[in-house]
C-alpha positions in Angstrom: 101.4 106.7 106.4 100.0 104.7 103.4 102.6 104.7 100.4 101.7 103.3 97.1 104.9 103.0 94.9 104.0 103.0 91.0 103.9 99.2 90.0 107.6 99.5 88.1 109.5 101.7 89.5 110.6 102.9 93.3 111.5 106.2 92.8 114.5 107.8 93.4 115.7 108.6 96.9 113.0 106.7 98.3 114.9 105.6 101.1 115.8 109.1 102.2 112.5 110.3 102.6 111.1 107.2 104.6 114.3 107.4 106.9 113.4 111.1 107.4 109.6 110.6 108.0 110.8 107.8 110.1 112.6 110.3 112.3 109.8 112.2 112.3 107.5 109.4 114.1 106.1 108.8 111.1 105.9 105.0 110.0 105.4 104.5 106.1 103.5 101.2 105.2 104.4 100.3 102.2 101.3 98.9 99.9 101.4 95.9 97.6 105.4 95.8 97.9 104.5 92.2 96.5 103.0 93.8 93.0 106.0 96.3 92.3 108.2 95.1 89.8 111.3 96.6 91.4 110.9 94.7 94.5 109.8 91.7 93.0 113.1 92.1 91.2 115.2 92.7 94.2 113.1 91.1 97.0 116.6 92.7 99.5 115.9 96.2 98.6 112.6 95.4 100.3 114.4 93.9 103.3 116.8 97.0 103.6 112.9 99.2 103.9 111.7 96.6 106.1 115.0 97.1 108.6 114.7 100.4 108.9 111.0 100.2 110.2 108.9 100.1 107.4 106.2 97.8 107.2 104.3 95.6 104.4 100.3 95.8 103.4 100.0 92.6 101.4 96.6 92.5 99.2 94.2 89.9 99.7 94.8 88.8 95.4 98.2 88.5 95.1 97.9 85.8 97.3 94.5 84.6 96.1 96.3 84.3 92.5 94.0 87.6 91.2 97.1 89.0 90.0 98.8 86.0 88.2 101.3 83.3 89.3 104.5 85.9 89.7 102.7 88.2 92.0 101.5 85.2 93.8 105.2 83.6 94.0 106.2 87.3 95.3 103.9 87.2 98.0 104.7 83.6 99.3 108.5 84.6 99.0 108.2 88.2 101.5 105.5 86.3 103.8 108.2 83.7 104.6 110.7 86.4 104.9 108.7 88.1 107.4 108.4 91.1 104.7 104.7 91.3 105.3 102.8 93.1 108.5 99.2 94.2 107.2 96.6 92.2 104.9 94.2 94.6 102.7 92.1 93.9 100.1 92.9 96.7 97.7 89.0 96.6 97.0 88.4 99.3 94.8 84.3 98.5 93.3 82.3 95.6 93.5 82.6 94.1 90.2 86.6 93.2 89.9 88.0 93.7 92.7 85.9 92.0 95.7 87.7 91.9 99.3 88.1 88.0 99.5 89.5 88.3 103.1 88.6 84.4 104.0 90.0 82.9 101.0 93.0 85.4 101.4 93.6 84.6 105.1 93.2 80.5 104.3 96.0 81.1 101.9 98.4 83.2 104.1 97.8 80.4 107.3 99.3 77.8 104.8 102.2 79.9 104.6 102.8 81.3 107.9 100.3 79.5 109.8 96.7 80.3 111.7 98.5 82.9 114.3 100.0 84.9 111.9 97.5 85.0 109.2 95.5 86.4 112.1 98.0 88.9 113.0 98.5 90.6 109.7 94.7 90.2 108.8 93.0 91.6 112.2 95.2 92.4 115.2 97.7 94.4 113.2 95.2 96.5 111.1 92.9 97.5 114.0 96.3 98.7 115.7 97.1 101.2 112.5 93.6 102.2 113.0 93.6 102.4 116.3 96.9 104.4 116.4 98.5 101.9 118.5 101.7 99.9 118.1 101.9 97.1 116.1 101.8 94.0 118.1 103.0 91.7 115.7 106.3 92.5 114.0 108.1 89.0 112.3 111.5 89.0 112.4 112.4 89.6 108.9 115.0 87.0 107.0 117.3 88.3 104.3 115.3 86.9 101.1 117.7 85.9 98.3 117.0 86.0 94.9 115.9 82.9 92.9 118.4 82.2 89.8 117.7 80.8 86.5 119.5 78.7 84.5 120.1 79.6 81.0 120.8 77.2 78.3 122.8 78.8 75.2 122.9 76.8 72.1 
């Protein structure tokens, strides 16, 4: 099951219902985790979803840069993690938002080399549609969040 989160917010008791459709034989896949501010924010509440058997549909612009510099950074950051399972392109017309699966997939074999950016962009997707198992699940590392140094004056 495809499940868009609004881009700031993951709503309350979210982890409740995916552990119930979860029981259920359902498996959510979460889109864009990459481009919601709340797990952008806290990249280990993403990790907890991912644990419990959730996966990740990473669009083809975050990582192109489509969506700025922080989405990009995001998207880097749960692809090393092993966050990220699926690659779509979250093409929605023909005039902003084109596919850019090639450029996309260059991109993601930089990060987490040929083999996977294969996996996540072709094997795995053709298994949702399929109805088969996934056949490529990284093992996902706990991400930690980056800090920032403040100077006060």
């Amino acid at each position: 099951m495809l499940v868009e989160f609004p881009h700031l917010a993951v709503p309350v008791g979210a982890e409740r219902v995916f552990y119930e459709l979860l029981n259920n034989g359902i498996r959510p896949i979460i889109a864009h985790p990459e481009r919601n501010r709340v797990l952008m924010g806290e990249p280990e509440r993403f990790f907890a979803m991912v644990e419990m058997g959730l996966l990740g549909q990473l669009d083809t612009g975050s990582v192109t840069g489509q969506f700025g510099k922080t989405v990009r950074r995001a998207a880097a950051h749960m692809l090393e993690h092993g966050l990220i399972h699926l690659m779509a392109s979250d093409c929605h017309n023909t005039r902003n938002r084109l596919p850019g699966l090639s450029s996309a997939v260059t991109e993601v074999s930089a990060i987490i080399g040929e083999e996977g950016a294969r996996k996540i962009s072709t094997d795995n997707p053709r298994a949702v549609v399929e109805g088969n198992a996934i056949p490529w699940i990284p093992a996902p590392a706990p991400p930690t969040k980056k800090r920032r140094k403040w100077l006060f004056f």
